[in-house]
N, C-alpha and C positions, 0 to 999 in steps of 0.2 A: 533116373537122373542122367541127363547127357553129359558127354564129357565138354568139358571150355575149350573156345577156343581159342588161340591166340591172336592179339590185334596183330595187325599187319600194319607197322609206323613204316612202312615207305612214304617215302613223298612222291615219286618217281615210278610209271610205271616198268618194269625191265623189260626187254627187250632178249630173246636168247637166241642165239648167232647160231646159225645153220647155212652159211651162203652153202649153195650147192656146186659154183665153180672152185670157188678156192675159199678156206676157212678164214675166221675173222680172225686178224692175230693185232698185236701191239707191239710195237719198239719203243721201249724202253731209252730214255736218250742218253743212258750209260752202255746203248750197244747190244741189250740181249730183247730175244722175242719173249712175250708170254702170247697166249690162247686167250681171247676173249670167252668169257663163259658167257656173261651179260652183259647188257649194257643198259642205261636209261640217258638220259638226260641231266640228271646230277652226278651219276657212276657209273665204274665199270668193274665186274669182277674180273680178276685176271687169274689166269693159272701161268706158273712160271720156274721154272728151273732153279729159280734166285731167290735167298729172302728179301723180300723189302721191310724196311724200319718202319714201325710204326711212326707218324710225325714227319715223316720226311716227307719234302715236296718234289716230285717228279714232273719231267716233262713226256710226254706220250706224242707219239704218230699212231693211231688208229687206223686198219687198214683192211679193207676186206674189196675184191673184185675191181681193181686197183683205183679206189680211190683212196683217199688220204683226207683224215682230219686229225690237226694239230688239237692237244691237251696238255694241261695243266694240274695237278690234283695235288690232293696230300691223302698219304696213305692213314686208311682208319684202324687198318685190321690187317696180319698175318698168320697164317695159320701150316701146319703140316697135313695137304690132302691125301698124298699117296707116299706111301716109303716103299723104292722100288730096291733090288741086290744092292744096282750102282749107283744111286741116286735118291734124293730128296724130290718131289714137287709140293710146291707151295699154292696157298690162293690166298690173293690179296684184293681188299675191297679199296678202292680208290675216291672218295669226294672231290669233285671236278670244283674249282675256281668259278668258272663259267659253266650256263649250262652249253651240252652238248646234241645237236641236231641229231639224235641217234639212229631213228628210221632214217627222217626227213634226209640224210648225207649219203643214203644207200649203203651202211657199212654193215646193216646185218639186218635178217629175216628171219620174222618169226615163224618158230619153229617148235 
């Protein structure tokens, strides 16, 4: 007997950010960067120095090899990915308002 496997209820396929001049990052429009992990078209994971509230709505600059797309989201999910000596890092999943041109805007390549 095989093992099950689990559906995969994305709606969106991800995208994961490897630009090779400069990394995909995100501002945050309280001011602080996170690290794009992924992206799709309805979300983006972010990794981030900060927690974000579940419920909250953020505004996003998306930014990788200097272009820029403005975002809107509410955060779904946060979580503790790394616990370093000095520091906490977080990943938080975002569902965009609108969707997001993810390749199509050149902000990240698959990798």
């Amino acid at each position: 007997m095989g093992i099950p496997v689990a559906h995969d209820r994305r709606t969106w396929a991800r995208v994961v950010c490897s630009s090779q001049r400069e990394p995909c990052v995100a501002r945050v429009r309280s001011g602080h960067e996170a690290r794009i992990v992924n992206l799709s078209a309805g979300g983006v994971l972010l990794e981030t120095a900060v927690q974000l509230m579940p419920g909250a709505v953020i505004d996003l600059r998306l930014m990788s090899d200097g272009r820029v797309e403005p975002a809107r989201g509410r955060v779904v999910r946060c979580f503790v990915h790394e616990v370093r000596p000095e520091s906490l890092r977080y990943r938080a999943g975002i569902a965009f308002d609108r969707r997001v041109a993810a390749s199509g805007a050149g902000l990240c390549v698959s990798g």
